[in-house]
C-alpha positions, 0 to 999 in steps of 0.5 A: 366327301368328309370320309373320303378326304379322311380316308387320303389323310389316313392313307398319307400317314401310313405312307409316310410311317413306312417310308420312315422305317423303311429308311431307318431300316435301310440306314442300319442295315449299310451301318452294319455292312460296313462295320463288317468290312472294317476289320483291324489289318494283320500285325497292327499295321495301318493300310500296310501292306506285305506277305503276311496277308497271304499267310492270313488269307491262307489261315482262313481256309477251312480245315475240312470242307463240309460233308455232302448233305441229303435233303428231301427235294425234286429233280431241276426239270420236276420243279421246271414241269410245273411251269406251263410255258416250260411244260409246253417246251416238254410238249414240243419236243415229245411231239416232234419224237412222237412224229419221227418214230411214226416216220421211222415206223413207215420207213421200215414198212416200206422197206423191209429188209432195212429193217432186218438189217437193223434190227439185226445190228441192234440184236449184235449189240445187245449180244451175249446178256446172259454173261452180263447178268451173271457178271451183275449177280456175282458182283452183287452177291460178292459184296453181301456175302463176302465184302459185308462180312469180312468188314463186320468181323473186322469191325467188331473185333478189332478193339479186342486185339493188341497189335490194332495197326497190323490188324487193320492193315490186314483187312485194308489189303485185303479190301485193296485185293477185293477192289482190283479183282473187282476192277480186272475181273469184269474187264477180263471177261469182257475181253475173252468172251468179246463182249458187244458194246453196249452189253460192254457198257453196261457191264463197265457201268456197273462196275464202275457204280459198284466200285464206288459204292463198295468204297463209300460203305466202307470209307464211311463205317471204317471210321465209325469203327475205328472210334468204337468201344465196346462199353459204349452205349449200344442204343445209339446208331453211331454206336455200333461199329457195322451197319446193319446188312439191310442199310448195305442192300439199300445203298447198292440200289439207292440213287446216289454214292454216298453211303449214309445210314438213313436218307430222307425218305418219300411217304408212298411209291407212285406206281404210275410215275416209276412205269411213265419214267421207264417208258421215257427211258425206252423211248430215249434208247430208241431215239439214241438209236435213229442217229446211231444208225443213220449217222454212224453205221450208213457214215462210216461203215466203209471206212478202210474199204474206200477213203473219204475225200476231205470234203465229206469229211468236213461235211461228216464233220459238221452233221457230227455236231446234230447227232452229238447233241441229240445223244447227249440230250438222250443220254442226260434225260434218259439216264439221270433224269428218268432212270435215276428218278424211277429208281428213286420213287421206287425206293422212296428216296428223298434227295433227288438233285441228280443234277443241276441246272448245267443249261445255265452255266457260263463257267465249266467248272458249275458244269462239270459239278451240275452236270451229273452230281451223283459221281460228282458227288461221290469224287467230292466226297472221297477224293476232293475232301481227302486231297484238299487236305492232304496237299495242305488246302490246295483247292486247285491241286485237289481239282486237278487229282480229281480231273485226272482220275475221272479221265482215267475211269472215262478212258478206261470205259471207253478201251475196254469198251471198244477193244482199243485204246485211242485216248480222244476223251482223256485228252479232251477231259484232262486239257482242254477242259481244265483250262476252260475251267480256268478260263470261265472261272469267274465268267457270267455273261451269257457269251460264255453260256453261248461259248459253253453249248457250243463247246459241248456240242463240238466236244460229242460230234469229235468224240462220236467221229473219231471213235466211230472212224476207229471203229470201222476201221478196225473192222476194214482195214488189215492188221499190221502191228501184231502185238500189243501195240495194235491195241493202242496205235489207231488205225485209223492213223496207219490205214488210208482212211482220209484222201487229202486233195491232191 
């Protein structure tokens, strides 16, 4: 009885200490804030105020915004995995995938001639591979043996010449030269030999991947370059005016666009993991292919022969949003989460934030940076940073050179791509976009998380419809303009696609 009453006693002191240094502790910590936030007003004025307040704002800005940084981490859905709820999600959906190929399977064995005929749209699409690995090698062994030796001589014997402006405005031409062959080569190759769409894609991916990649190594070591001198301590990586060809190899391979000399690395390679990733990555280009054919080629393969009456195409309208969703949960998991991932265990490659956890976005703006942050990345990095201090600290008008120029690459893919100009997705991308960022900026319940998903189902079935009607289209109907104009007038437009009801 004596022990116990002694060990309450006890108990109630050591409660009472720590509510008193818990108070105290809390009391210092208000004391603190609002000394913070009582700061004397601008020009000595007392609660006054006037224009100078935007000029102080203003100065407040940073100068420069901070380089991207590279730290050794796991992808969001890695982290996710480990949590047994969400790993049953993961279950689920693999589970369902399992069940809807072994349908397809038994479709396609009862039914044997659908099979060649699919199969033989699929072995169309892939067509003509052999020019898209020569076009993959040639770009890649220019960059070794061309581009990375024309900057090494540049960089190391430019503090030896006079007239430095002229010589350094030579080889800035010709990079300038490089990169638009490297733009227009690739895109007239694809053009003459008319490339199929996806060995089109792939070409125009890497391409574009390669572009960027080429701009990042030398927009970096430019630098490093133009502040060399040749009595400086060589010992120093920083010192050394061109990397070595080695770094250059490993960037064109690594997961990211931004050229660093070192990344954090991994200790091993998990072999299993690289071989289950590309087994998902398979899976997800046949799972893409299930709602490409059935809902595009059976939807719209006689478009041009036949009109579709309004309302099938209300209802094609309303299936477009199933089939836009699944590819672009397929293109998110297969692309930047296996692809990128399998590539980025085999290199050893650290900093794997390929993305983002966009599924809890309410504002677009946290979408379009969480979305893919490889280009995001790469946009921050070469063209945010460089506009925002070009226009004078204008984050908005930064933003809006960097939506402009990422809708031009999209669009630029999709036309040389397809064969035909029809501006859907820079139109969405520039408009409408941009002003959901505006309005979702500072949004965060979760109507507009719900307003979000919603929008981007839409955005894909318009995108899948509408491109495919072109399409088709193309294929059907009769050519009427015969110059340059039938490469951007739809005709989808100038052919009786859609019967109106009378």
């Amino acid at each position: 009885m004596f022990i116990s009453t002694k060990t309450r006693t006890l108990r109630s002191d050591i409660l009472k200490d720590v509510d008193t240094k818990l108070f105290k502790a809390i009391d210092r910590l208000i004391m603190d804030l609002e000394l913070k936030q009582r700061k004397p007003p601008p020009n000595g004025l007392n609660g006054v105020k006037d224009g100078s307040n935007q000029l102080h704002k203003k100065s407040e800005l940073p100068k420069e915004l901070p380089p991207k940084e590279f730290i050794l981490r796991n992808s969001t859905l890695t982290n996710l995995w480990e949590n047994a709820h969400l790993r049953s999600v993961y279950n689920i959906c693999l589970s369902l995938f399992v069940l809807l190929y072994l349908n397809i399977t038994l479709f396609y064995c009862l039914n044997f001639q659908k099979l060649k005929e699919d199969l033989a749209v699929v072995a169309w699409t892939f067509g003509q591979f052999h020019i898209v690995t020569a076009l993959w090698f040639g770009i890649n062994l220019s960059i070794v043996f061309m581009l990375y030796p024309t900057f090494r001589f540049w960089a190391t014997t430019r503090s030896f010449v006079k007239k430095q402006s002229l010589y350094d405005s030579i080889f800035c031409t010709l990079f300038v030269i490089y990169q638009l062959a490297l733009l227009l080569i690739p895109a007239r190759v694809i053009v003459t030999f008319n490339l199929p769409p996806v060995s089109s894609f792939t070409v125009l991916a890497e391409q574009s991947r390669l572009i960027m990649k080429t701009h990042a190594f030398v927009r970096e070591n430019a630098a490093r370059a133009l502040r060399y001198k040749p009595h400086q301590d060589g010992d120093k990586e920083d010192s050394k005016p061109c990397p070595e060809v080695g770094k250059l190899m490993y960037f064109l391979f690594a997961p990211t666009l931004v050229y660093r000399d070192n990344y954090p690395r991994t200790p091993y390679i998990r072999w299993s993991y690289v071989a289950w990733n590309f087994l998902q990555v398979l899976c997800c280009i046949v799972g893409a292919y299930i709602p490409c054919t059935y809902f595009i080629v059976d939807t719209f393969n006689r478009v041009g022969i036949e009109p579709i009456p309004m309302v099938s195409f209300v209802a094609t309208l309303a299936g477009s949003i199933f089939a836009g969703g699944i590819l672009m949960f397929l293109v998110f998991y297969g692309m930047f989460h296996c692809w990128l991932n399998a590539f980025a265990e085999m290199l050893q490659f650290g900093d794997r934030m390929f993305y983002d956890d966009w599924w809890n976005c309410t504002s677009f703006a946290k979408y379009y940076r969480s979305w893919n942050m490889v280009v995001y990345d790469w946009l921050y990095s070469y063209i945010y940073r460089d506009m925002y201090t070009l226009l004078g600290r204008n984050r908005t008008g930064a933003m809006l050179v960097v939506f402009f120029i990422s809708a031009v690459i999209h669009e630029y893919i999709l036309a040389i791509c397809f064969k035909f100009v029809f501006p859907l997705l820079f139109i969405l991308f520039s408009t409408f976009g941009v002003i959901l960022v505006f309005i979702t900026r500072r949004q965060t319940s979760s109507f507009w998380n719900v307003f979000l998903w919603g929008s981007m189902f839409q955005g894909w079935g318009l995108l899948t419809v509408f491109y495919s009607m072109e399409w088709y289209a193309r294929i059907n109907c009769p050519r009427t303009l015969h110059s340059w104009l039938d490469y951007v007038v739809p005709r989808s437009v100038l052919c009786d696609v859609i019967s109106l009801p009378s």
